[in-house]
Structure formats: structure tokens, C-alpha cells
N, C-alpha and C positions, 0 to 999 in steps of 0.2 A: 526635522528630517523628512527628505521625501524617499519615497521607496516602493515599490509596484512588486504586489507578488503573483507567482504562479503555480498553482496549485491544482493538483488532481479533483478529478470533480466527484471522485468516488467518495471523498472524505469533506464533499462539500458540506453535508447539514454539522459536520464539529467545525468547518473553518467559519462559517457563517453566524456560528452559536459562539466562535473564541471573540470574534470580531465586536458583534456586539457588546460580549461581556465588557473589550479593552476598551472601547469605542475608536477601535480603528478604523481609520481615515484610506488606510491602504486601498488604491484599488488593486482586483483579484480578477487576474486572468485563467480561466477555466482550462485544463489537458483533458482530451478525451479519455477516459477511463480505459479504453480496451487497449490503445497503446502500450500501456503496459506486457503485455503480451508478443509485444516485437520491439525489443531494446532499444537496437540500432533506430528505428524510426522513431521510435521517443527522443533517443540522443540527438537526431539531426532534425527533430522538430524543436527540441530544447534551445538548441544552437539557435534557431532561427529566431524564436522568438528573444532570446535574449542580446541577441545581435542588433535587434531595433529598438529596444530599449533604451531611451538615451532621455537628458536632463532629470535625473533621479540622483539621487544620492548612494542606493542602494538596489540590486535586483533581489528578492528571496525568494528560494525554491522551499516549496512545501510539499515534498519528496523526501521518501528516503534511499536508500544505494538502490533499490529495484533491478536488479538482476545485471548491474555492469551500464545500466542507463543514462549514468551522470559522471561515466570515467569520458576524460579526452573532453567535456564540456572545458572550452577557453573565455570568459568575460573581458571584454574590450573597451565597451563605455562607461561600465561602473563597477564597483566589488561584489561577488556574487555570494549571499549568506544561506548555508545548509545545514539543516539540522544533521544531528551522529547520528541516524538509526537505517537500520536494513531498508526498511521501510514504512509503508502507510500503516502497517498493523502497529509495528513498535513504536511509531509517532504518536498512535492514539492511545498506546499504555503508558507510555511517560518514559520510553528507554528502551536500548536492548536490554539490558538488567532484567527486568522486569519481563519480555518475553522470553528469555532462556528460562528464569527460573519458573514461571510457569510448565515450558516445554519440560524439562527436567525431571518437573512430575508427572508430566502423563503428556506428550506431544499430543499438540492441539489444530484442528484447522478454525482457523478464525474469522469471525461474519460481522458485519453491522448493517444497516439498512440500505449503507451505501452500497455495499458488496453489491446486493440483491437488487439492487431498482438499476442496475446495467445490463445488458446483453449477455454479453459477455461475465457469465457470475457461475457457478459450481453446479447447481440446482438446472440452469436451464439447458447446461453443457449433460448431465443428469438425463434428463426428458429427453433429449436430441438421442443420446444415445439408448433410449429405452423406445425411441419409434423405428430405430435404424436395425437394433440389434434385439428387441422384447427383451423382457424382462430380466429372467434368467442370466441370459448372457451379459448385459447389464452391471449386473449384480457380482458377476464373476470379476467382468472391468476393473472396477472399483476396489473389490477387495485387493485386488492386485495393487490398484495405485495411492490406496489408502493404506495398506499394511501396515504403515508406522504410528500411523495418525488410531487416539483411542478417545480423543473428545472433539465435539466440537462446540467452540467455545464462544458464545454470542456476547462482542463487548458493549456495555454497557456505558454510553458517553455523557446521556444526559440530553442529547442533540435531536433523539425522536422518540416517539411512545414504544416503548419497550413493548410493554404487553400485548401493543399490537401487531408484532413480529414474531412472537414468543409462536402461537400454533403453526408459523411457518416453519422457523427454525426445528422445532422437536418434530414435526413431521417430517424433514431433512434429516435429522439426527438419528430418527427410528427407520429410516428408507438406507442410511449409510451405517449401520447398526454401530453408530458412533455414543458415545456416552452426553448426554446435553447438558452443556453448563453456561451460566453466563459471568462474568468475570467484569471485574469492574476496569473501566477506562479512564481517561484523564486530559483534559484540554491544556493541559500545563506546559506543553513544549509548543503548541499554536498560540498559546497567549503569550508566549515569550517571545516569540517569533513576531507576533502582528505588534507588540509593545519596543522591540529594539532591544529587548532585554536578550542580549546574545551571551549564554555565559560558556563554558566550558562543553559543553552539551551541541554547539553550533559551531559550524568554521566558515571564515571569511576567506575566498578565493579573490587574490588583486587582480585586477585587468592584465593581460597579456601572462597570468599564469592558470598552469594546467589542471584538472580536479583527479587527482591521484588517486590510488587506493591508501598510500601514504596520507594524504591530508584530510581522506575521509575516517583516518584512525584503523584502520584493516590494513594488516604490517602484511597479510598472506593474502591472494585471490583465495587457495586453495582452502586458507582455514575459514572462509565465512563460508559460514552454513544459511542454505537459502531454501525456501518452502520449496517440497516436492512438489505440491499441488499447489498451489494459488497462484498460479498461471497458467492453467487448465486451458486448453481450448479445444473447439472442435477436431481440429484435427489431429491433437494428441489422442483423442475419443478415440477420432476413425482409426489411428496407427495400432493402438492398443487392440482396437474389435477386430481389424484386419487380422493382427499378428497372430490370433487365438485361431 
């Protein structure tokens, strides 16, 4: 089977760590990480790239629903395979299952090293807003836009030296007076992915049909619940600091 995926680069060292494990052959086209952060330009760079993808058997997104960024994607040349999960955080715990019930006990914001080694990551949107606005004010932000949020929860994949992320994270966690926790991850739905193992968990879009909220398994837009924060950016910063 041939098959070409594409894949956020935020979550590269687990795609890169599932790959080896499967000894996938797949080549892996990298999405800029901060697209994220603007749907529609994810969406019709998604398009694009998948549009030239041709003599494969298979296109896979290594995506999850990210904020509406893979509704209205159509595949033309080949069938387009997508893992169930909201997104990149519940890709790497092995489900939404798995992040609700965490949430459930204590809503969480969620980190790995990927997060942190982009521009565009929580911490530097953080500092921007602490040269813009000092300290104080800052700190006021945040409580505002964190109010829900009472951990922050560093997953643990296996994909890079934990411990040496660890003094980054808990000085994040004590500067957002968040509770710090590290939570275990799971390569298990990217090894499923890069081996063909598509079970129940993944959906296959045919050529010339459309990627629904229906076929991504979300019967409601209204009832998925999507992170306040983990799509941060500067200028949510600036709105907020202006608005006070």
C-alpha cells in the first residue's frame, strides 16, 4: 500500500518516534504549527496540498478536528484517512475518552515539547504580553483567560527527555499559578495510522465526498467542546490587555 501523510509539525518528535517504532515507509509532509491558529488558512492550505497528491493509494491526515479546519476538506485523487480526535492533544493520549476524562477531573492545559519549540506556544504569547503590558497586568490577563483551566498537564510520550522540559514546565505552571502535572501519553493512534491499521477510531473520506461534522462522528458543531486557550495568540493577548 502506498500512502503519503501529512502531518502537523508540532507533534513531530511522536510522529517521527511512531514511524520508526512501525518502520514506516510513509513519506511525511510537515503543516506549519501556527496555522493552527487561523482555520480557514489551514483548511485551504489542507486542500492544496491534498489536491496534488496523486499515484498513492491513500492521503492521511495526522490532525485532529482543530477548530472547524478539516470541515468542507473534498479528496479527489485518493481516499482521505483521519483519525476521531478533536485534536493533536487527544491524538497523543490515545482518544477523546481519555482527554474528557481527564478534563472531568480538573481541566487541564496541555504541553509537550512540541508545544514549546514553536513561536507561536502559550509561554512566549506569556513574555510578549509581560514586555507589552508588565507584570501585574499580565497576570490579571491570564487569570481571566485561564479561569477554567486548574492544571497544567505535561504529556509524557516517550518522544523526548522529559526531565528536561520538566524546570520549564513548573516554572510555566508556578508563573500561571496552575497545579503541575505530567500525565501519560500514547503513540498508539500514530502507529495505527503510519501501519494502515485503521479501525473504528479513524474514517475514510472517498474522492469526490465531503469531510462533515457527521463523518468526523460530532452529530452537534455546538456540542464539541474545543480548548479556550490552545490557540492563544498575540492578538487575543493584545484584545484582552486593550479591553482591561
Amino acid at each position: 500500500m502506498k500512502a503519503i501523510a501529512l502531518a502537523c509539525e508540532t507533534i513531530a518528535d511522536e510522529v517521527r518516534l511512531a514511524a520508526q517504532q512501525t518502520d514506516s515507509l510513509f513519506p511525511i509532509c510537515w503543516i506549519e504549527s501556527g496555522m493552527h491558529n487561523y482555520p480557514d488558512k489551514l483548511r485551504k492550505y489542507l486542500q492544496s496540498e491534498i489536491d496534488r497528491i496523486e499515484n498513492v493509494d491513500y492521503t492521511l491526515l495526522l490532525f485532529g478536528y482543530c477548530g472547524n479546519s478539516l470541515l468542507g476538506l473534498v479528496p479527489h485523487n485518493n481516499p482521505l484517512v483521519i483519525p476521531r480526535v478533536d485534536d493533536c492533544i487527544s491524538l497523543l493520549l490515545g482518544g477523546n475518552e481519555r482527554r474528557n476524562a481527564l478534563n472531568r477531573k480538573a481541566m487541564g492545559y496541555f504541553l509537550t515539547r512540541g508545544w514549546l519549540s514553536h513561536e507561536n506556544n502559550l509561554w512566549n504569547e506569556y513574555n510578549y504580553c509581560i514586555k507589552k503590558y508588565g507584570p501585574e497586568r499580565t497576570r490579571q490577563i491570564y487569570h481571566v483567560m485561564l479561569h477554567n483551566y486548574k492544571k497544567l498537564n505535561v504529556i509524557e510520550t516517550g518522544a523526548y527527555n522529559l526531565e528536561e522540559l520538566l524546570p520549564l514546565t513548573e516554572e510555566i505552571a508556578r508563573e500561571l499559578a496552575l497545579e503541575h502535572a505530567v500525565v501519560e501519553g500514547t503513540l498508539d493512534l500514530l502507529c495505527r495510522a503510519l501501519q494502515g491499521d485503521w479501525n473504528e477510531q479513524f474514517i475514510i473520506i472517498e474522492p469526490g465526498h465531503e469531510v462533515t461534522l457527521s463523518s468526523l462522528g460530532i452529530a452537534d458543531k455546538a456540542q464539541h467542546a474545543q480548548p479556550l486557550v490552545n490557540n492563544l495568540d498575540e492578538t487575543a493577548c493584545t484584545a484582552a490587555g486593550e479591553a482591561g
